[in-house]
C-alpha positions in Angstrom: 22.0 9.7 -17.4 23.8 6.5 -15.8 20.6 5.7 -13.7 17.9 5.9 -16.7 20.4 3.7 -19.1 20.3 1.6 -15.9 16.5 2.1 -15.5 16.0 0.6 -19.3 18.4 -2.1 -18.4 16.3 -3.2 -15.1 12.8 -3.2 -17.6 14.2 -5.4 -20.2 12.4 -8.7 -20.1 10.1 -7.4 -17.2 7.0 -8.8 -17.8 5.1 -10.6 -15.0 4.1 -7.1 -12.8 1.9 -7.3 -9.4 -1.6 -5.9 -10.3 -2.0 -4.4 -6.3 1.3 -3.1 -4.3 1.4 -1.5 -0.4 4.2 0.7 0.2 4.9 0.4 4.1 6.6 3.3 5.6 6.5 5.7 8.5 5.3 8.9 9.7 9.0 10.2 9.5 9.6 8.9 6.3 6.0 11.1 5.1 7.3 14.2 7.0 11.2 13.8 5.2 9.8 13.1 1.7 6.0 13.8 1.3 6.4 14.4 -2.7 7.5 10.4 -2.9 4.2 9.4 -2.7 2.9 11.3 -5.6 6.7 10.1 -7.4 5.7 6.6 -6.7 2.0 6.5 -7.7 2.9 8.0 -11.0 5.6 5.1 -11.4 3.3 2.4 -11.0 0.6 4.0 -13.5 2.9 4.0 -15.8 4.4 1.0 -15.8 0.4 -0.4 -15.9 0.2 -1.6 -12.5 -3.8 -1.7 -11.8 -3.7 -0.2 -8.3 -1.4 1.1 -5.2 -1.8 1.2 -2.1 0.3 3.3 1.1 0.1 3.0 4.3 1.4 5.6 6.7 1.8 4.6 10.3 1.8 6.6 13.2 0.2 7.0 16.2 -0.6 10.2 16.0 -2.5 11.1 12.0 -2.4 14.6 13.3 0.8 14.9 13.0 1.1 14.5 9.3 -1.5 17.1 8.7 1.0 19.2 7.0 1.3 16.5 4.1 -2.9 16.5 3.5 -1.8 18.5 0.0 0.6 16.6 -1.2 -1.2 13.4 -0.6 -4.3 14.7 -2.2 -2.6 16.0 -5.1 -2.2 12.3 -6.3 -5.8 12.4 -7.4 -4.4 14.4 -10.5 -2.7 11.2 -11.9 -5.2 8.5 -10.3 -8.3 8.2 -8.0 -7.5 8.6 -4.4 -9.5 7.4 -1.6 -7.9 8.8 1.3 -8.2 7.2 5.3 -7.3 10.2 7.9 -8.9 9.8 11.2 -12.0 8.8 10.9 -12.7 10.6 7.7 -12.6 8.7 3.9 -11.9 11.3 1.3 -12.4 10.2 -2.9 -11.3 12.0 -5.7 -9.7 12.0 -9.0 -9.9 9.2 -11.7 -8.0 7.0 -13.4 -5.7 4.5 -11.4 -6.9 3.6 -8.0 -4.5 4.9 -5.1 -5.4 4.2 -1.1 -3.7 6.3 1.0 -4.2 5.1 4.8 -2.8 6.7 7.3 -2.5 5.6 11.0 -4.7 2.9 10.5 -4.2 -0.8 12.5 -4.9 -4.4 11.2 -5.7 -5.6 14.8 -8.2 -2.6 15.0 -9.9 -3.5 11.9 -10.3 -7.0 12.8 -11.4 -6.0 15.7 -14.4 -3.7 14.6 -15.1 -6.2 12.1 -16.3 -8.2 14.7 -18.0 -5.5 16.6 -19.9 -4.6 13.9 -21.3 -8.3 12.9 -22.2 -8.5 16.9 -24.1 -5.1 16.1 -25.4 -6.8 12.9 -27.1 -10.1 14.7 -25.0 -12.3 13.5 -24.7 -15.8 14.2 -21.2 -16.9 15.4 -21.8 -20.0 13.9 -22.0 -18.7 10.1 -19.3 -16.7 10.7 -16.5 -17.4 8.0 -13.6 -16.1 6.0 -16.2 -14.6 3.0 -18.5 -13.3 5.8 -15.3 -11.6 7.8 -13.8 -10.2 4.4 -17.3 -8.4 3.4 -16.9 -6.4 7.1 -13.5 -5.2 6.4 -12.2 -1.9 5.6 -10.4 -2.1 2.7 -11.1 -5.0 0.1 -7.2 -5.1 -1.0 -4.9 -8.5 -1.6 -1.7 -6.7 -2.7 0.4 -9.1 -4.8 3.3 -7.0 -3.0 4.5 -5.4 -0.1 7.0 -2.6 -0.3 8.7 -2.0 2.8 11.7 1.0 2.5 14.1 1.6 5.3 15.1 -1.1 8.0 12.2 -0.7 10.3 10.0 -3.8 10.7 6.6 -4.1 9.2 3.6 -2.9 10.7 -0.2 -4.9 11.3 -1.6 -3.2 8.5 -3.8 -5.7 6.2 -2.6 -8.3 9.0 -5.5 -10.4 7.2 -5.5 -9.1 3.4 -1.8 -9.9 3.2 -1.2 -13.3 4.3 -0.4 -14.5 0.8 1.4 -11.4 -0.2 5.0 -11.3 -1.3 7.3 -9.2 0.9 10.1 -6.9 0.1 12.0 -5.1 1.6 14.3 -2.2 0.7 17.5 -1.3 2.5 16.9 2.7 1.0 14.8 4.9 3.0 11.5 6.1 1.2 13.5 9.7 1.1 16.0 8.1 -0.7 13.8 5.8 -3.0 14.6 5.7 -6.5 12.4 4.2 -9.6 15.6 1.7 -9.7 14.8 0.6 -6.5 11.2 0.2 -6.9 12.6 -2.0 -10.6 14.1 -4.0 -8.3 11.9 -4.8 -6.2 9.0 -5.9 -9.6 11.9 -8.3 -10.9 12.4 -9.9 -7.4 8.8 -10.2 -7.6 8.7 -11.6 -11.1 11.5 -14.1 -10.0 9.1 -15.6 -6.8 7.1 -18.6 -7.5 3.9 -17.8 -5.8 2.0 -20.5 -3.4 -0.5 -18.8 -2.1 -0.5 -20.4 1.4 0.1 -24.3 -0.6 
């Protein structure tokens, strides 16, 4: 009762939200709370945000194999595109989720440019448009999400450069929507530069 009375305090005059969020967390926060995800997505539809985005690292997907049916039940509150392995999995409509597990920034970077070398392409044209249109996922989130005290990972090491960065001090299994409040008003509260 305390925390939703809180939860209508914390959305009072809540206005500016981020349109794209990353949640960062880790393989043993997946395996300690794997129905977060799900708890999370279905916070952001509903408070209109246009699209989320979590990334899952390990080095080992396998290991969170057990969690494939809880992260694929998302797609019955939003459309899921799913990276495991080497596989990309879409279902569901409505709100777009992403859901990449074990994937590296470096590593994307670095097949971008294996695959414009593959391509023919000129060194010399090579810029930031031409290096965006190689990479995996097309996503600027306005906000990073990071729960727990570990440090961030190289995921979207190029999409998030102008990206504002929070992090929590509650482990995802522990996450809260009063947390996640807080973490939209600190967001409201930043003057974005955008790298000016």
């Amino acid at each position: 009762m305390i925390y939703r009375l809180y939860e209508k305090y914390l959305l009072r005059n809540l206005s500016t939200l981020p349109q794209q969020i990353c949640f960062m967390i880790t393989e043993q926060d997946m395996l300690d709370a794997p129905g977060n995800l799900c708890l999370a997505a279905q916070w952001c539809r509903d408070l209109g945000i246009g699209s989320v985005m979590f990334h899952i690292s390990t080095a080992d997907p396998a290991r969170l194999a057990r969690c494939l049916p809880l992260i694929r039940a998302v797609s019955s509150i939003g459309r899921l595109t799913l990276h495991y392995r080497d596989e990309k999995e879409v279902s569901g409509e409505g709100m777009h989720v992403t859901v990449a597990i074990g994937k590296s920034g470096r590593e994307e970077i670095a097949c971008c440019v294996r695959r414009m070398a593959e391509d023919g392409i000129d060194p010399a044209s090579v810029d930031e448009d031409l290096l965006e249109s190689y990479l995996t996922f097309d996503y600027e989130p306005d906000l990073v999400i990071k729960t727990g005290g570990d440090h961030l990972t190289d995921f979207l090491i190029w999409q998030s450069v102008y990206s504002e960065l929070f992090f929590l001090d509650v482990n995802w299994a522990l996450l809260r929507k009063v947390d996640f409040i807080r973490a939209l008003r600190d967001f409201q509260s930043r003057a974005r530069r955008f790298g000016r």
